[in-house]
C-alpha positions as CSV (number, residue, x, y, z in Angstrom):
1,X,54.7,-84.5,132.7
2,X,54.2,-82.0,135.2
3,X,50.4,-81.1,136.4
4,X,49.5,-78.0,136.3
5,X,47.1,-76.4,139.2
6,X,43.9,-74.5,138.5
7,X,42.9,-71.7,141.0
8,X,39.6,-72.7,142.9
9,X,36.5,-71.9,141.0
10,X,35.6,-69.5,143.6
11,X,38.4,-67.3,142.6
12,X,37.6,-67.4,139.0
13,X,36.0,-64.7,137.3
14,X,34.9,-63.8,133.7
15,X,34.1,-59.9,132.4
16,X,32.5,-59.9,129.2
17,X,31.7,-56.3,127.5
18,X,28.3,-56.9,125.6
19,X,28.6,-54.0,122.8
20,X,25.8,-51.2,123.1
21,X,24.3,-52.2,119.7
22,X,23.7,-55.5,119.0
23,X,25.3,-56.4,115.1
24,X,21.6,-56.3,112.6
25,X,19.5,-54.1,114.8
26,X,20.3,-50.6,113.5
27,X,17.3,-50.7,111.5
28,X,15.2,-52.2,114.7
29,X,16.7,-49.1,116.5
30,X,15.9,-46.5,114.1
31,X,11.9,-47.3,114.2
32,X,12.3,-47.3,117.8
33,X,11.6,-51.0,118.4
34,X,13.9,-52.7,120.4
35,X,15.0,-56.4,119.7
36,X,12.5,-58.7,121.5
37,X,13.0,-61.9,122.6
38,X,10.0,-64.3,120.9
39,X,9.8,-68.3,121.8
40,X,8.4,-70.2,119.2
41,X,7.9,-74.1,120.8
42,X,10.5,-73.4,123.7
43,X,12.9,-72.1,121.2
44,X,14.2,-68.5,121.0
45,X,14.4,-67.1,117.4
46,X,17.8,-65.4,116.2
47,X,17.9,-62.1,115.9
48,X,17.8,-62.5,112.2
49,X,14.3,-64.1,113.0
50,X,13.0,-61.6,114.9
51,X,14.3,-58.6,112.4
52,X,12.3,-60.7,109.4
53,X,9.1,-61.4,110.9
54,X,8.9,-57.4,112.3
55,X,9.4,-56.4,108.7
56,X,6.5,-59.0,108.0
57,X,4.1,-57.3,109.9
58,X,5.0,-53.9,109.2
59,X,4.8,-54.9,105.2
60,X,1.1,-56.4,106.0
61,X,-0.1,-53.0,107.8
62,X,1.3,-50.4,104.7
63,X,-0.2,-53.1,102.5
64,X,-3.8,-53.0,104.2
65,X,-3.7,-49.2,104.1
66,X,-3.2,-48.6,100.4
67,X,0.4,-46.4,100.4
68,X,0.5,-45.8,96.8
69,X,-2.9,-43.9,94.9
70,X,-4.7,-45.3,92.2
71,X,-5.9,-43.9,89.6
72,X,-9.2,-43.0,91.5
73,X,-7.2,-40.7,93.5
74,X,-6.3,-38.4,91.0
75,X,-9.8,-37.1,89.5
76,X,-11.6,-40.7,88.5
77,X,-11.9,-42.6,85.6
78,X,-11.2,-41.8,81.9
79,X,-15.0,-41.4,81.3
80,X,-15.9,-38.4,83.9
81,X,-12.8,-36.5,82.7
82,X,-14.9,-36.6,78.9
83,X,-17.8,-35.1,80.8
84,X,-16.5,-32.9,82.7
85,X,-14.8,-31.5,79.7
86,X,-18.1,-31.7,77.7
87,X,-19.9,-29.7,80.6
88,X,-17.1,-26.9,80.5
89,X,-17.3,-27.0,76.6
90,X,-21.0,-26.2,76.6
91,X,-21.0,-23.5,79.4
92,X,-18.7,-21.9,77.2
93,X,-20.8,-22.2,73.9
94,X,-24.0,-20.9,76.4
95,X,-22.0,-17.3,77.3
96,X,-20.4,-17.1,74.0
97,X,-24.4,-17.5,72.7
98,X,-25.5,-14.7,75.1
99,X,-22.7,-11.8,74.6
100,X,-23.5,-13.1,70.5
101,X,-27.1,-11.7,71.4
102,X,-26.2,-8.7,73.5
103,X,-27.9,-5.5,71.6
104,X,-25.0,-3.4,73.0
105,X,-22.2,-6.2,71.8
106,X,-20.9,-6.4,68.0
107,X,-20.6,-9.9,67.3
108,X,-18.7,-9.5,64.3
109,X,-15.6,-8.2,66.6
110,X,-16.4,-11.1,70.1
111,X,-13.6,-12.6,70.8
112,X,-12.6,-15.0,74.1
113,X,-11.4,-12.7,76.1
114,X,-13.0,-9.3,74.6
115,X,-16.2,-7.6,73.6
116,X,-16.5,-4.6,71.4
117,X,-18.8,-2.3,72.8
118,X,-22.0,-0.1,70.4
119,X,-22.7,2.2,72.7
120,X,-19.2,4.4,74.1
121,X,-16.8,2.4,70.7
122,X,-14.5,0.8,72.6
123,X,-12.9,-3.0,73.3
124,X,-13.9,-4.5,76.6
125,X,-11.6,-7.3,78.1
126,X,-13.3,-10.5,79.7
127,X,-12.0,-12.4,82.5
128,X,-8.9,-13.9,82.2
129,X,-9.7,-17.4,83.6
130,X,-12.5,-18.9,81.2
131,X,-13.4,-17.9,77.6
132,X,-16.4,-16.0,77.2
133,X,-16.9,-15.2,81.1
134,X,-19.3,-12.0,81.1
135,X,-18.3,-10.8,84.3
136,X,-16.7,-7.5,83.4
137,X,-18.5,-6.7,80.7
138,X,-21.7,-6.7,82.4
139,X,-19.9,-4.0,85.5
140,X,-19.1,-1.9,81.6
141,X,-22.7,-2.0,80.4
142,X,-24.4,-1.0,83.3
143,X,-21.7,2.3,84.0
144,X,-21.3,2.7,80.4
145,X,-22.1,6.7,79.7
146,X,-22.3,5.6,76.0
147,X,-24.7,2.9,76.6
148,X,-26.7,5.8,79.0
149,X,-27.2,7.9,76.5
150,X,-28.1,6.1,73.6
151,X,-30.7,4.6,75.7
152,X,-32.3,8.5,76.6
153,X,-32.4,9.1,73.1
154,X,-34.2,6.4,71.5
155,X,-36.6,7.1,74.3
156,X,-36.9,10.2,73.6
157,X,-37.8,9.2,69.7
158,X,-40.4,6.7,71.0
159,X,-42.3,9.5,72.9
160,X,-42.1,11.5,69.8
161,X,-43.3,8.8,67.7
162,X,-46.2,8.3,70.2
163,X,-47.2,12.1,70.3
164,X,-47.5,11.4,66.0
165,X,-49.2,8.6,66.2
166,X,-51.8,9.9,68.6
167,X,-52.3,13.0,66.6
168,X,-52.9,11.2,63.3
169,X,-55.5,9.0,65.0
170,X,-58.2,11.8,65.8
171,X,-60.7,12.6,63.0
172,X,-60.3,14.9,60.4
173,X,-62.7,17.8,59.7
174,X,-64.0,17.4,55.4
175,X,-65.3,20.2,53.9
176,X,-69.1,19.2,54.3
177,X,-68.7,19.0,57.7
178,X,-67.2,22.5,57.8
179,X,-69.9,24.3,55.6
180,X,-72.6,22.8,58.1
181,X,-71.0,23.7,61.0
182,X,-71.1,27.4,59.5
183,X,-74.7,27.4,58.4
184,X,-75.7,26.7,62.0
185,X,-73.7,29.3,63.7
186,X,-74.6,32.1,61.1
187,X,-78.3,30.9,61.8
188,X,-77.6,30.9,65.3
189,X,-76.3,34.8,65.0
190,X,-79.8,35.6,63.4
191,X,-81.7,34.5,65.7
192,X,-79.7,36.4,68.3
193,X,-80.5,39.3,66.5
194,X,-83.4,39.3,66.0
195,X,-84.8,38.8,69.6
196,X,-82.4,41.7,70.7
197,X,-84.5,44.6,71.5
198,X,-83.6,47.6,68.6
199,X,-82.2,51.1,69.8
200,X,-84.5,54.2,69.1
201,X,-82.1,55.3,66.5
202,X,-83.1,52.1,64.2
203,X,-86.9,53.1,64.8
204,X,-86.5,56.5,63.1
């Protein structure tokens, strides 16, 4: 059996090409951590190690910081929704009440979203957003020539009424009353004429 001779060790040389991503660390690489290298009691952890325990961590932080809402998130609890519809429920019974007791408004012909107007005969719409929102209608009533004018003639009938009333209150004059007030000035006219000095025509 022939030996064989090895080349000195001096001479001997080993290339090895280490690839540029190491096999399980994609994910390591994409979050912009690079692989670590952790002893744990003089030993290093694998790779497979090291990727778990990162995920640990990184699981414990999302965890502490609540990722998903709860149901408090979205408006709160079942009972403040039934309030908060009960509040917007009676608003709207409070306008609907006070366009009901508008003197310029028929109530017969209130609707949601219109008013029917006494004084210029025509439908006024209300706001599209909420039911019985007086906005608009109270812009129409104050600019409403209908409204204007009605308003100049019922005053007009109060001062007339008035003007009555304050004619019908002074005392009447009865007959008695009359035929005394004539007696005095006929006796008054006497006396006037008979203190009057008399022409020299009546003498003769």
């Amino acid at each position: 059996m022939m030996a064989t001779s090895l080349p000195p060790a001096s001479n001997f040389s080993l290339s090895i090409t280490m690839p540029t991503v190491l096999p399980g660390c994609k994910e390591l690489l994409s979050l912009g951590q690079l692989p670590r290298q952790t002893y744990f009691r003089n030993r290093r952890l694998s790779l497979v190690e090291d990727f778990s325990q990162s995920y640990t961590d990184l699981g414990r932080r999302c965890t502490r910081h609540k990722p998903y809402p709860t149901r408090d998130d979205f408006g709160g609890s079942r009972g403040q929704r039934s309030r908060k519809r009960k509040d917007t429920f009676d608003r709207e019974e409070q306008r609907k009440a006070k366009l009901e007791n508008d003197p310029w408004s028929d109530k017969t012909r209130l609707t949601p979203k219109s008013v029917f107007c006494l004084g210029c005969k025509r439908v006024i719409r209300l706001d599209r957003r909420n039911d019985y929102y007086p906005g608009l209608w109270l812009k129409h009533r104050e600019l409403c020539q209908g409204i204007a004018r009605a308003k100049r003639e019922a005053n007009e009938r109060q001062k007339q009424k008035e003007k009555e009333r304050i004619s019908q209150s002074k005392p009447s004059i009865d007959d008695e009353e009359a035929a005394k007030i004539l007696v005095e000035m006929m006796i008054k006219n006497r006396c006037f004429l008979n203190d009057s000095p008399r022409s020299p025509s009546l003498s003769l």
